[in-house]
C-alpha positions as CSV (number, residue, x, y, z in Angstrom):
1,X,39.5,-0.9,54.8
2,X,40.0,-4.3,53.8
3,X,36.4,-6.2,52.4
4,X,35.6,-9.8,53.8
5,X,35.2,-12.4,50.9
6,X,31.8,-14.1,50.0
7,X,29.4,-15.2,47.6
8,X,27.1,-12.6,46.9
9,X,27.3,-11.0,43.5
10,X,26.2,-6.6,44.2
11,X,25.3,-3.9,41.7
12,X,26.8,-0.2,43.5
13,X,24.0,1.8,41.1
14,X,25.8,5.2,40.6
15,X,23.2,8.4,39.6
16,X,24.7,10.8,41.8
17,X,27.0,9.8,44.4
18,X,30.2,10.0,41.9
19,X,32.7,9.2,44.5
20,X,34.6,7.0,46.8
21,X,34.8,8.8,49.9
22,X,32.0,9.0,52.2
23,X,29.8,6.6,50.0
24,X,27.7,4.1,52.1
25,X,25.8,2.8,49.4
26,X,29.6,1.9,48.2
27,X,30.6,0.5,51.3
28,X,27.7,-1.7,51.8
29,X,27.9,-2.9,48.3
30,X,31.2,-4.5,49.0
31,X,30.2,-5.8,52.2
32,X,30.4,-9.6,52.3
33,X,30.9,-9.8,48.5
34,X,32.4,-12.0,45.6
35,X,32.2,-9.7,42.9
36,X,30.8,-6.5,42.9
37,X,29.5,-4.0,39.7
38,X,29.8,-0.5,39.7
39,X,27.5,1.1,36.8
40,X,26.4,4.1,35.6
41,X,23.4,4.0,33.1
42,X,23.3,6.7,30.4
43,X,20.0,7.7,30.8
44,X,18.0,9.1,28.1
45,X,15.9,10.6,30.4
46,X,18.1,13.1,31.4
47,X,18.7,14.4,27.3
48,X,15.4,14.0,25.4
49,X,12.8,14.9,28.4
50,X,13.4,18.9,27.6
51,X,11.6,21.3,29.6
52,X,13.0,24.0,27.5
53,X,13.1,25.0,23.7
54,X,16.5,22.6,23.0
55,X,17.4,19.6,21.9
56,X,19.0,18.9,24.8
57,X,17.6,19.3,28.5
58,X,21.4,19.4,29.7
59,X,23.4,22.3,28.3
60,X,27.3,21.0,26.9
61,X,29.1,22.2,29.5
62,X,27.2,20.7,32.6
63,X,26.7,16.8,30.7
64,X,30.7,17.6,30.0
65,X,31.1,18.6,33.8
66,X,29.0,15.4,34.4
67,X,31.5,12.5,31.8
68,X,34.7,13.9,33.4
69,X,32.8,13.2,37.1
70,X,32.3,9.5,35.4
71,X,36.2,9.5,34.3
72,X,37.5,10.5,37.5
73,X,35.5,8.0,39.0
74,X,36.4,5.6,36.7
75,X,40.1,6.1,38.0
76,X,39.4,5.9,41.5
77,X,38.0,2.8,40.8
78,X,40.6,1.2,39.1
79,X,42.7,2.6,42.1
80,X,40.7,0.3,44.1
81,X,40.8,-2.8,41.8
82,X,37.8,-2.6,40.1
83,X,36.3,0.2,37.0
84,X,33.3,1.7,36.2
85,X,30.9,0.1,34.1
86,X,28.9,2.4,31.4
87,X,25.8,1.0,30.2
88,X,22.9,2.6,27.9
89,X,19.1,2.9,28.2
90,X,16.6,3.1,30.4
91,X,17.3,1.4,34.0
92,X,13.7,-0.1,33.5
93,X,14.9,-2.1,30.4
94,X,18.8,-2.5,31.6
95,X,18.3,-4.1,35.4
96,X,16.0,-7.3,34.2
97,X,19.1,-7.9,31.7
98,X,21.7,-7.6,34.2
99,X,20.3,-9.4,36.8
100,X,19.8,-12.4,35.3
101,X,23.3,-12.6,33.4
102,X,25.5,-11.3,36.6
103,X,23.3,-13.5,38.8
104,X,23.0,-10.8,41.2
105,X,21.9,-10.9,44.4
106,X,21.8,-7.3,45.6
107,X,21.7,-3.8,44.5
108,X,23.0,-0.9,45.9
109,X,21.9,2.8,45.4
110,X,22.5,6.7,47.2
111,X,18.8,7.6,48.1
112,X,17.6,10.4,45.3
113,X,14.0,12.3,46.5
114,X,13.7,14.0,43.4
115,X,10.3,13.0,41.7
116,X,11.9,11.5,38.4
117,X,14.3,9.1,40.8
118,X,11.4,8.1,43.0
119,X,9.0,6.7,40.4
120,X,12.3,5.2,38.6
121,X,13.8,3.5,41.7
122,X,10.6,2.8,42.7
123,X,9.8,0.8,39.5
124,X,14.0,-0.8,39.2
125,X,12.4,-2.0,43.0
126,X,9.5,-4.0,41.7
127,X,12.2,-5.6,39.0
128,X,14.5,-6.1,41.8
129,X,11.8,-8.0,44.0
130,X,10.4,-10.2,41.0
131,X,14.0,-11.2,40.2
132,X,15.1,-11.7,43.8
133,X,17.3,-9.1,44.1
134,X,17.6,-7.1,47.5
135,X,17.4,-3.6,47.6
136,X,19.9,-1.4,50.2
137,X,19.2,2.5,49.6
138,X,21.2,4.7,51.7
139,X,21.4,8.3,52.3
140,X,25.0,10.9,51.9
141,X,23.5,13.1,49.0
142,X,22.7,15.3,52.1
143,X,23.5,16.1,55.5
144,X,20.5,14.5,57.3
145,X,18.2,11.9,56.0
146,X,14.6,14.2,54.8
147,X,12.8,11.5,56.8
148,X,14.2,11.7,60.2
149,X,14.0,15.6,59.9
150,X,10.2,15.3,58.8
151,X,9.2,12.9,61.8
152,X,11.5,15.2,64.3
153,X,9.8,18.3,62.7
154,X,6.1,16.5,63.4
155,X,5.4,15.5,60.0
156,X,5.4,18.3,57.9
157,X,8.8,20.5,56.8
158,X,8.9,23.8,58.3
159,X,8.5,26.6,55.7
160,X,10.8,29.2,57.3
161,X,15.2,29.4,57.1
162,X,14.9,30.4,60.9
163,X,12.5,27.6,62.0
164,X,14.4,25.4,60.0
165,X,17.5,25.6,61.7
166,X,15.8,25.0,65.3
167,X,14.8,21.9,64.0
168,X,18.6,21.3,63.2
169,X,19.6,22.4,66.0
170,X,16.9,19.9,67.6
171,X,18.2,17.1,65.5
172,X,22.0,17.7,66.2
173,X,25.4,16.9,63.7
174,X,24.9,15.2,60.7
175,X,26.5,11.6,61.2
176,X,30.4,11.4,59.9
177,X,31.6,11.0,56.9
178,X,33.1,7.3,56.1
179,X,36.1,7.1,54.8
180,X,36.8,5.5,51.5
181,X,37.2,1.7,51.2
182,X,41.0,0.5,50.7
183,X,40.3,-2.1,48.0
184,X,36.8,-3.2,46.1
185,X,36.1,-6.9,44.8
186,X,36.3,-6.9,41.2
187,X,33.5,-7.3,38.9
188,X,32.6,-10.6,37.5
189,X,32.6,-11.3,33.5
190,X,30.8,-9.1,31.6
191,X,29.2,-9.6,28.5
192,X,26.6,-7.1,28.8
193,X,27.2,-4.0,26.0
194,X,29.3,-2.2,28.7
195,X,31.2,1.0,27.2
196,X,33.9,3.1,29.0
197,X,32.8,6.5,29.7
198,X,31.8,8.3,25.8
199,X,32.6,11.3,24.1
200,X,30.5,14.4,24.3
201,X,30.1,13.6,20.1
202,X,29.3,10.3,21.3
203,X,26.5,11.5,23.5
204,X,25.4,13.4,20.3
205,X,26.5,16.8,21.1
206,X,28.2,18.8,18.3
207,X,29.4,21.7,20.0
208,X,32.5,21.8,22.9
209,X,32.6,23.1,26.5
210,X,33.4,26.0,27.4
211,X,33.3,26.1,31.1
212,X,36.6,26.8,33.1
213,X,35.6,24.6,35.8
214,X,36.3,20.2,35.5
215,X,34.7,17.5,36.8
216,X,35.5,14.9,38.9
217,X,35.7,13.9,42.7
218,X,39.5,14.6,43.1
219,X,39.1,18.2,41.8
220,X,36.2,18.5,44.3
221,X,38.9,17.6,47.2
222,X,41.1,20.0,45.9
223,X,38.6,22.9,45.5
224,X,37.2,22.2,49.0
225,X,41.1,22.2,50.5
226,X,42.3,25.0,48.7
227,X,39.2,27.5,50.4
228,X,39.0,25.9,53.3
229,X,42.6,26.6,54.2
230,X,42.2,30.2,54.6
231,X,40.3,29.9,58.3
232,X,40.0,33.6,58.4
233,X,38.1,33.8,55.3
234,X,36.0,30.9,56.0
235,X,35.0,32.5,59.4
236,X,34.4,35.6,58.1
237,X,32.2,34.3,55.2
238,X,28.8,35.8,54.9
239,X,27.4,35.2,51.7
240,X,25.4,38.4,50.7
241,X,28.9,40.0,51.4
242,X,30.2,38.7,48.6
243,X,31.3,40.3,45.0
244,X,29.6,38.7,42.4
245,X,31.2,40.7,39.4
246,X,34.9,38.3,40.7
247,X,35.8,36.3,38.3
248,X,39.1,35.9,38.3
249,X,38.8,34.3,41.7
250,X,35.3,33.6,42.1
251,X,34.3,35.2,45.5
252,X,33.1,32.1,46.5
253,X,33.7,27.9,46.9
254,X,31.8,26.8,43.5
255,X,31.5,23.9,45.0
256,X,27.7,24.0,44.1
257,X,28.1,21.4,40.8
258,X,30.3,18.9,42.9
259,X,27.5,18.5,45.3
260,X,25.1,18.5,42.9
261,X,27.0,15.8,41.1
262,X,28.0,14.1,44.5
263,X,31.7,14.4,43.9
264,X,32.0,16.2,47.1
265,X,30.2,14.7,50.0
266,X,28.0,17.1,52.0
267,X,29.0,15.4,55.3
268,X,32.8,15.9,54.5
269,X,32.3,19.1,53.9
270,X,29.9,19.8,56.6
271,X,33.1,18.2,58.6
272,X,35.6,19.9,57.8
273,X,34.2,23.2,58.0
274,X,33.1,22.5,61.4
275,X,37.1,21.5,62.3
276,X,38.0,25.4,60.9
277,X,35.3,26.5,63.4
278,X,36.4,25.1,66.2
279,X,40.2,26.2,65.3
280,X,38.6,29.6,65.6
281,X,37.2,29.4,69.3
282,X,33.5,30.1,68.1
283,X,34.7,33.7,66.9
284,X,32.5,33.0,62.9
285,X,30.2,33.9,61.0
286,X,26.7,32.4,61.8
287,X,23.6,30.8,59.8
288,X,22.0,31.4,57.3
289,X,25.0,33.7,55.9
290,X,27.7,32.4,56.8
291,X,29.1,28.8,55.0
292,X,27.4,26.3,57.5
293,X,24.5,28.4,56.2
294,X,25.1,27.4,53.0
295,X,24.8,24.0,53.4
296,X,21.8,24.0,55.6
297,X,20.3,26.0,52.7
298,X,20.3,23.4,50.9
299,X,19.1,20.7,53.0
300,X,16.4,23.5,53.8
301,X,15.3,23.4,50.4
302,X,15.4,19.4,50.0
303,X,13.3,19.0,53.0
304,X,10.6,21.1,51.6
305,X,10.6,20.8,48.4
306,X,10.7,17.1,48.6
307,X,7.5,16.6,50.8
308,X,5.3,19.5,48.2
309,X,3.7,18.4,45.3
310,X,4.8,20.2,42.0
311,X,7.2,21.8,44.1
312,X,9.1,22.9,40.2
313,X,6.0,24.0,39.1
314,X,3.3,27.3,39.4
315,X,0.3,25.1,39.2
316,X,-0.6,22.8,41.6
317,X,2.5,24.0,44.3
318,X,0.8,25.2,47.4
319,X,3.4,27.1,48.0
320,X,3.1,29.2,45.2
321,X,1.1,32.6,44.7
322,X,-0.1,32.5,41.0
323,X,0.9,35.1,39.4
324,X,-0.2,36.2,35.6
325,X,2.8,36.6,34.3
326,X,3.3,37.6,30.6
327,X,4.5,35.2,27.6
328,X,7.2,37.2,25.5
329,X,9.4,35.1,23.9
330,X,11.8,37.7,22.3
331,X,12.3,39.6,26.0
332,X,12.9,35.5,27.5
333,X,15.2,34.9,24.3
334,X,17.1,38.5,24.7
335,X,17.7,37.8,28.4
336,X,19.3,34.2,27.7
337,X,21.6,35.5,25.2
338,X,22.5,38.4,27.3
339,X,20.8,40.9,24.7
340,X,18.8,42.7,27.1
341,X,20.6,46.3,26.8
342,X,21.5,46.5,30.4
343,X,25.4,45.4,30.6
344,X,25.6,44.2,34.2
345,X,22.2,41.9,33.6
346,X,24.0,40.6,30.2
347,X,27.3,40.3,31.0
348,X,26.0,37.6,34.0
349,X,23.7,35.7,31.2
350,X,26.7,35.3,29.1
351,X,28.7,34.2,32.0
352,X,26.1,31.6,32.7
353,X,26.2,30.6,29.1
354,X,30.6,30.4,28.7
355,X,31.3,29.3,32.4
356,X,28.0,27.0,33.3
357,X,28.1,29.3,36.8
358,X,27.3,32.6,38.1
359,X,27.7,34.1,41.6
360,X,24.5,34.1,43.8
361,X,23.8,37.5,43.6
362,X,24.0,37.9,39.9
363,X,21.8,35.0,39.8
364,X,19.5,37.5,42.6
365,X,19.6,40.4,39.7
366,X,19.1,38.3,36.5
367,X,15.9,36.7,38.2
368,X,14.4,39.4,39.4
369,X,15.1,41.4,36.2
370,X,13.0,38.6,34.5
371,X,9.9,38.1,36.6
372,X,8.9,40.9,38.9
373,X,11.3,43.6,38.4
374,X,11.4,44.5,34.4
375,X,10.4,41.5,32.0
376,X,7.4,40.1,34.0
377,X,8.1,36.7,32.8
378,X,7.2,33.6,34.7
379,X,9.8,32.4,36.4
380,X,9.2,28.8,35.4
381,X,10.6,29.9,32.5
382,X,14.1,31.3,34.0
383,X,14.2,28.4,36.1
384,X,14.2,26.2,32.3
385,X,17.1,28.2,31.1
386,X,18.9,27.6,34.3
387,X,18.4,24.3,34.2
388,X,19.4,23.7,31.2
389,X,22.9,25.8,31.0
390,X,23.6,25.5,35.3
391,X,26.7,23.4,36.1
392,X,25.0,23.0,39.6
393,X,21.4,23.1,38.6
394,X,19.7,21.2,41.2
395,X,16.1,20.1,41.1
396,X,14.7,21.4,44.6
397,X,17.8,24.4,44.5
398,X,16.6,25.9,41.5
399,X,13.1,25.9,41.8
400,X,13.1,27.2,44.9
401,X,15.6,30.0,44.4
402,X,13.2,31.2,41.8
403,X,9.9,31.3,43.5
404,X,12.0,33.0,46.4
405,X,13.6,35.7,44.1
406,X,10.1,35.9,42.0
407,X,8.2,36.6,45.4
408,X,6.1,33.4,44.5
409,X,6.9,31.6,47.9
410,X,9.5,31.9,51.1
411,X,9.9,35.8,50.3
412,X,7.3,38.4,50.4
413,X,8.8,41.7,49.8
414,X,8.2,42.0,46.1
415,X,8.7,45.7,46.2
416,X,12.5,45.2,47.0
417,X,13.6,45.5,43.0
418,X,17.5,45.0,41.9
419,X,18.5,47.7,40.0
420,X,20.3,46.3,36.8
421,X,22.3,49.5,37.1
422,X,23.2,50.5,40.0
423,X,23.7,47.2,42.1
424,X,26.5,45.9,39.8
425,X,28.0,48.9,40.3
426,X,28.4,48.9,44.4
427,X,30.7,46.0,43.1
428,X,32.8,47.4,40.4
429,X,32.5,50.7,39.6
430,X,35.4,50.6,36.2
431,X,32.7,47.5,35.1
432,X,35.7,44.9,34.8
433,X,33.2,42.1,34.9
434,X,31.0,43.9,31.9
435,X,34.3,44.1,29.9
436,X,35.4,40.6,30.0
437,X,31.9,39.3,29.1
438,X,30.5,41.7,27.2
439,X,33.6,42.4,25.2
440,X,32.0,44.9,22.4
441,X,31.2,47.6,25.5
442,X,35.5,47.2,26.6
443,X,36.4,50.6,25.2
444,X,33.5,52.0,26.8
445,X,34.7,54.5,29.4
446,X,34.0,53.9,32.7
447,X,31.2,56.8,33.5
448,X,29.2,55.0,30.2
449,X,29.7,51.1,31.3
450,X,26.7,50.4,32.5
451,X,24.4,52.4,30.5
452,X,26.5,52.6,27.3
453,X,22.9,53.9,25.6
454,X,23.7,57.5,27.3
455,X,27.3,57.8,25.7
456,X,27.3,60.2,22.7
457,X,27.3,59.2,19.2
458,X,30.8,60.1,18.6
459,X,32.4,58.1,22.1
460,X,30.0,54.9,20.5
461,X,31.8,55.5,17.4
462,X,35.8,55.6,19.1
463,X,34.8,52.8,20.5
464,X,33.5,50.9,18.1
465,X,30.5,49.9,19.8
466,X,26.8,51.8,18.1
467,X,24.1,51.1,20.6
468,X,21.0,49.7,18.5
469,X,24.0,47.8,15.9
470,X,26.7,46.2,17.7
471,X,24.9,46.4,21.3
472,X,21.0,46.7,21.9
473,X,19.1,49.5,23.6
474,X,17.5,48.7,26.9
475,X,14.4,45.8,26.1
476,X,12.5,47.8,28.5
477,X,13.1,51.4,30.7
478,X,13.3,49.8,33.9
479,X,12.7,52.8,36.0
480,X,9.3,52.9,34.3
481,X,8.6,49.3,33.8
482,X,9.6,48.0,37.8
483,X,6.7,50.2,39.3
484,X,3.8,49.1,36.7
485,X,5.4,45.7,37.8
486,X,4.8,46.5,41.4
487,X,1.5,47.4,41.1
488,X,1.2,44.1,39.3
489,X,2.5,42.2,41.7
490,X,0.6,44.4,44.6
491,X,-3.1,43.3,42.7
492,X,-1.7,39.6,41.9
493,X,-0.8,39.1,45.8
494,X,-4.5,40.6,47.1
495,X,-6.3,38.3,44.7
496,X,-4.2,35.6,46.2
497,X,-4.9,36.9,49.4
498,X,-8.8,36.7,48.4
499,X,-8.7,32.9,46.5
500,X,-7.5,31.7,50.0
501,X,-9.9,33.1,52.1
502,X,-12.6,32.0,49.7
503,X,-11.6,28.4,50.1
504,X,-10.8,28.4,54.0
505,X,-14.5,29.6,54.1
506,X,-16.2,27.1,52.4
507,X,-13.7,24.7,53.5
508,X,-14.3,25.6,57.1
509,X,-17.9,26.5,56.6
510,X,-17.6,30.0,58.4
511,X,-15.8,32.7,58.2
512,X,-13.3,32.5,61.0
513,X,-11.0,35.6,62.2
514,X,-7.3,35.0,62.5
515,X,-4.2,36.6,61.5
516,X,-1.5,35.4,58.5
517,X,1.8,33.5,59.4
518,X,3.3,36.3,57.1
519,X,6.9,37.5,57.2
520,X,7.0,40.2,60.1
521,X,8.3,43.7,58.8
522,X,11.8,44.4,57.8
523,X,13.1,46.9,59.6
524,X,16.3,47.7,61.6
525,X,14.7,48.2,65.0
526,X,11.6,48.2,66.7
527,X,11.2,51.3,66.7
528,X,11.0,51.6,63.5
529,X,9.1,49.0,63.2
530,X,6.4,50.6,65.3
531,X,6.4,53.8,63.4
532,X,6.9,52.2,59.7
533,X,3.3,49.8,60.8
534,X,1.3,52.9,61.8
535,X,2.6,54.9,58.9
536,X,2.4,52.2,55.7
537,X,-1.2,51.9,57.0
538,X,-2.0,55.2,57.1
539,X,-0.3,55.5,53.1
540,X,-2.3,52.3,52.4
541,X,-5.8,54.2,53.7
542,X,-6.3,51.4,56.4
543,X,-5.9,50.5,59.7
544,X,-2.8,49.2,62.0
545,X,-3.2,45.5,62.6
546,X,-0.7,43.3,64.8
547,X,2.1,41.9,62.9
548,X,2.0,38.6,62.3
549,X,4.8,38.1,64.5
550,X,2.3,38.5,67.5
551,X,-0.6,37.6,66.3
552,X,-1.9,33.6,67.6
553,X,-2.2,31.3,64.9
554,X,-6.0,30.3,64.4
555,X,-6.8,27.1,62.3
556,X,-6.1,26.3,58.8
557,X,-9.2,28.8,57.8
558,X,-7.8,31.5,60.2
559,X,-4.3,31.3,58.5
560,X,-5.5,31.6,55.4
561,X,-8.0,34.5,55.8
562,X,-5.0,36.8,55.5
563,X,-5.4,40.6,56.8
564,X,-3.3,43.1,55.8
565,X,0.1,42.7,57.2
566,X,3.2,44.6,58.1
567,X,4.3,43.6,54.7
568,X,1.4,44.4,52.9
569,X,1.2,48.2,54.5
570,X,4.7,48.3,53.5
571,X,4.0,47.4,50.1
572,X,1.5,49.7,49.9
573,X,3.6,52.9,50.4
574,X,6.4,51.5,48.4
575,X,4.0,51.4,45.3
576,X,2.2,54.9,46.0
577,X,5.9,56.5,46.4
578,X,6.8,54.9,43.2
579,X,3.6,56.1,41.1
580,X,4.5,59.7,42.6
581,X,7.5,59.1,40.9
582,X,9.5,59.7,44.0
583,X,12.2,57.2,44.9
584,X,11.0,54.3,46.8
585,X,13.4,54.4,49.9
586,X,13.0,57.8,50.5
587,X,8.7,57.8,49.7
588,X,8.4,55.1,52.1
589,X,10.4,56.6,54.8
590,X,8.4,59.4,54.4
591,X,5.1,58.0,54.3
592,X,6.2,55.6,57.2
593,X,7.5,58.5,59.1
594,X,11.1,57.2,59.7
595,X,14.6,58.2,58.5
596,X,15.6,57.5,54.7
597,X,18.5,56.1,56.1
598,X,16.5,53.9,58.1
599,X,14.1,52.9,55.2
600,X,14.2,49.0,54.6
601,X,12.8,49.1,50.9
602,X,15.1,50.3,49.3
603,X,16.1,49.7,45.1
604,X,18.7,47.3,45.5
């Protein structure tokens, strides 16, 4: 759309955001304007403040990912009749400079709620205001504006996927995407060090990308198109459906890192998927599996993890259990190089580490394999190496992915263990995945794949593969290791369970009697449910107590005074059936008195 003429001289600030359509903060930039800037500021923030072992806090392929986002943006800009403008430093030093020699008068930005962006806008906003600059922040980096869902939700974020999406349902659509503007005022003269978009060697990377995915707004359209056109696919989506060993057509969008990078609008998307709905009659898949579930996901995640201090962090999240986890730097180094011993756990690590990306589940059975299942690592520590080598590694995503797959917060049923053996399988039995990323296993046949450590000395050797030379031995014996590591996690829960209801009490002053707003039990029916309850306790030497499902919340010393729940009883017989060495589906369906078939703890 064409932009009136004036006087006023605007910075459009880009951080995320990296694109033209659906960009208010763009659109209100040009709004009434002479000239107008578009910048991007290499950061140094975002390179030298490393959370992990590395030089670097951004892995090659993902700051690659991120200069062809700033090239393609670059070209849409000049499309427009303007460019982008590439400046270094910190924004603290480079905004007093700029304001002042562009005689600026306002300065444009998407609203960012990560922790980092908040103390940095808020500081570029006391610049700002001593150099008479106004401010316009406006929010597209997610469907809803965290604000307006916090005051319709009554002040504080719900803490549940299925109370989460009342709320949405509550607050209705997103608003609609805006279209791109037709034209931009140019920039003024500009004698500011401005660069053009640099060179990875430039940035001060040595080695080269190796992800098969590119950056850049106008592959994000294309992407988005080229799934979304198959309707009956996208209606019958359900995301824990999906095969995570595809690869040569990832089984699904990977449009993860162009919303991370705000290539790809939210709101489009959100749009657009909503038109393929409504071509189907209502006849789709539903929250939270289906792809509208996806993206609510994610704003799930922004809305609490953006109103919960150290929300990236063990200590000091209040959402977190603490958990004693080990320190074992070989087992953390073995399982980011994909050296672990266990194919189908490796062969996603090295994925990670070529492509930048792996499919949700993998990322399900490489995290649990870490933390509670075999390596009993924090996962803080997983969440660094995904950070660092994740094409779409998001600050509120990632964090809270882990604590849910760690059974630190959102998910309770830490006796629920991925196999690293058996679940890959279910997916791809001839281990095609293992083969293309873990190529010294390829001549492996089939029936040794995914535990080439039981293939005979003389098939290792036709192969050319020795286990213990060319390939490790397992790093643990994960049908050992994962039930010590229940029982682990069983005593690290109940002395959670006990810390709270020692500070409710002498918080509250008495000892008050209430029941836990735990998860309520698993199970396919109620029946089961009833009979599973009054069995698990009986394994777990206790009582039956209601489930938390129908018991009334008391106060804030009530809630925290936790009694044993549905999901502790259950807990209980899972770990008594493992140390009896009996399988844990079947031990708990017997100790629970229902049908194995009917048994909701399975190994994954």
């Amino acid at each position: 759309m064409p932009q009136s003429k004036g006087q006023k001289n605007t910075i459009i600030w880009f951080r995320k955001g990296l694109r033209v359509h659906d960009n208010p903060a763009l659109i209100e930039a040009c709004r009434d304007a002479q000239h107008v800037y578009p910048i991007f500021i290499i950061d140094p923030h975002f390179l030298h403040n490393s959370s992990y072992n590395s030089s670097y806090k951004v892995g090659v392929n993902r700051y690659n990912f991120l200069l062809e986002c700033l090239t393609d943006l670059d070209q849409s800009l000049r499309a427009l009749g303007s460019q982008l403008l590439v400046l270094r430093g910190t924004p603290q030093d480079v905004f007093p400079r700029i304001f002042k020699e562009w005689d600026v008068q306002q300065l444009c930005y998407e609203v960012d709620v990560e922790p980092y962006a908040k103390s940095r806008d808020a500081a570029v906003g006391q610049l700002a205001a001593a150099a008479g600059v106004a401010v316009s922040a406006s929010v597209s980096h997610t469907l809803y504006d965290t604000d307006v869902l916090l005051r319709a939700a009554g002040g504080r974020a719900p803490q549940t996927m299925q109370a989460f999406t009342k709320l949405i349902d509550k607050v209705g659509d997103p608003p609609a995407p805006l279209p791109a503007p037709a034209s931009l005022p140019p920039p003024g003269p500009v004698a500011e060090a401005v660069t053009s978009v640099p060179t990875l060697t430039e940035v001060g990377y040595q080695q080269q990308p190796t992800t098969v995915f590119k950056g850049g707004e106008s592959q994000a359209l294309v992407r988005l198109g080229d799934y979304l056109a198959d309707a009956k696919w996208v209606c019958a989506f359900e995301k824990p459906k999906t095969d995570p060993s595809a690869f040569v057509r990832p089984a699904t969008t990977v449009l993860s890192p162009y919303l991370k990078f705000g290539c790809l609008s939210p709101r489009l998307f959100h749009a657009r998927l909503m038109a393929v709905y409504r071509g189907a009659k209502g006849v789709h898949s539903k929250p939270p599996v289906s792809l509208r579930g996806q993206l609510l996901w994610r704003e799930f995640f922004y809305t609490v993890g953006s109103t919960t201090p150290n929300f990236d962090a063990m200590a000091g999240n209040p959402l977190a259990k603490q958990i004693p986890w080990d320190t074992n730097p070989a087992y953390l180094a073995a399982w980011k190089a994909g050296r672990t011993g266990y194919p189908w756990i490796d062969a996603a690590m090295r994925q990670l580490s070529e492509w930048g990306w792996m499919h949700h589940l993998a990322r399900h059975s490489v995290a649990c394999f870490l933390t509670r299942g075999d390596l009993y690592i924090s996962w803080e520590a997983g969440k660094a190496v995904f950070e660092e080598l994740l094409l779409d590694a998001d600050h509120f995503l990632n964090a809270a992915n882990w604590m849910w797959l760690s059974a630190s917060a959102f998910f309770n049923q830490y006796y629920r263990v991925y196999s690293p053996v058996t679940f890959g399988k279910k997916y791809d039995p001839e281990g095609k995945f293992i083969r293309r990323f873990v190529p010294e296993l390829a001549l492996l046949p089939t029936k040794y794949i995914y535990e080439p450590w039981t293939a005979p000395l003389d098939v290792q050797q036709r192969c050319g593969c020795i286990i213990g030379k060319d390939y490790p031995f397992p790093v643990v014996d994960h049908t050992t290791i994962s039930k010590v590591n229940m029982g682990r996690m069983k005593a690290a829960y109940e002395a959670n369970r006990e810390a709270a209801g020692a500070a409710a009490a002498a918080e509250a002053g008495s000892d008050a009697d209430g029941s836990s707003d735990a998860e309520v039990l698993p199970a396919s029916n109620s029946s089961s449910r009833r009979k599973a309850a009054a069995g698990a306790a009986a394994a777990a030497g206790g009582s039956r107590r209601r489930p938390a499902a129908v018991a009334k919340r008391g106060g804030a010393a009530a809630a925290a005074k936790k009694q044993r729940t549905v999901t502790d009883m259950f807990a209980a017989a899972a770990v008594t059936a493992a140390a009896n060495g009996n399988g844990v589906a079947a031990g708990v369906a017997a100790a629970c008195g229902v049908d194995a078939g009917d048994a909701v703890v399975p190994e994954l």
